[in-house]
N, C-alpha and C positions, 0 to 999 in steps of 0.2 A: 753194751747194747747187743742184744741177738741179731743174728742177722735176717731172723724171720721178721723181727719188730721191723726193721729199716725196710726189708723188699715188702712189707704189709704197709707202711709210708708213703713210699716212694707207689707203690698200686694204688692208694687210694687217692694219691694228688693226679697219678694219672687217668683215673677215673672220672673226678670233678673236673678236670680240664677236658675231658671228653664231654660229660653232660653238660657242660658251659656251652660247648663247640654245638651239640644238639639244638642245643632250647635257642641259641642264637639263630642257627642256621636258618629253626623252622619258623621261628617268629619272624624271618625276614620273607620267606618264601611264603608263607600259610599254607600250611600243609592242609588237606581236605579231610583226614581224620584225626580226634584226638588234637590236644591244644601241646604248645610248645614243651609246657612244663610235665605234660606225660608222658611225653618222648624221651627228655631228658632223664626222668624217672626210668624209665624203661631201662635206657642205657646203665644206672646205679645198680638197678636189680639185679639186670643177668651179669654186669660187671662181679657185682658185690655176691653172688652166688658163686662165682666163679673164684673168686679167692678163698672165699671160704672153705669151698669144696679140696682148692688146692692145698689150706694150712691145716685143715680137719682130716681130712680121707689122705692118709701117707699114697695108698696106693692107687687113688686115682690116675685115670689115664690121663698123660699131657694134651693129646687131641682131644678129649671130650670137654677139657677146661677152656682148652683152646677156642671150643664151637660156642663155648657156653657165654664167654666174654665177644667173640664175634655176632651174637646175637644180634643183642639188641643194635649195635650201630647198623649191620644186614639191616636191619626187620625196617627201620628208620629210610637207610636210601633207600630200599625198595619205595616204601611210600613214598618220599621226596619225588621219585622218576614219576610215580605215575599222578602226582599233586600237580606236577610241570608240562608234564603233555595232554593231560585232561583223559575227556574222554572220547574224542574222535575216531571214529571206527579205521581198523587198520587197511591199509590199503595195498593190495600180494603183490600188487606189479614194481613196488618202488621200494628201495630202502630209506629206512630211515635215518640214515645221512647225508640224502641226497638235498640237495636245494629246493625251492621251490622256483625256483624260475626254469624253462627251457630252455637248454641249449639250443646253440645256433643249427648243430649236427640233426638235431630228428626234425627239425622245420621243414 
């Protein structure tokens, strides 16, 4: 067996346990755009463009395959963060990891 056969295997199992990991995540959260199995999708395409371009073009660059499979899961949490905190307009004075309660200190 080539060894391109086995790392093109072993890529695409790790691709399907990624789009599993998607379409689960969003279907539990409900993302606000696009349905779970788009998402998922998403993740196969620029996954699956991303091998391709790797086993095709000898001289592709590593970093551009790199951004190409980082894609779709990026493009994913982006959405998931902003599905999760809606749309509440931002507020300049506080971080956004502070609590919502007041401390005892500015009373």
């Amino acid at each position: 067996m080539a060894v391109t056969t086995v790392l093109g295997g072993v890529a695409a199992l790790l691709v399907a346990v990624a789009a599993a990991l998607v379409y689960r995540d969003a279907a539990r959260v409900g993302v606000d755009l696009g349905s779970p199995a788009l998402w998922a999708a998403l993740v196969v395409v620029t996954s699956g463009a991303a091998l391709i371009t790797f086993l095709l073009v000898p001289d592709a660059p590593l970093p551009g395959v790199l951004v190409l499979v980082a894609l779709g899961p990026l493009l994913y949490l982006l959405e998931r963060d902003d599905s999760m905190h809606g749309d509440d307009p931002a507020d300049p004075t506080r971080l956004p990891s502070e609590s919502e309660r007041v401390d005892d200190s500015e009373e």
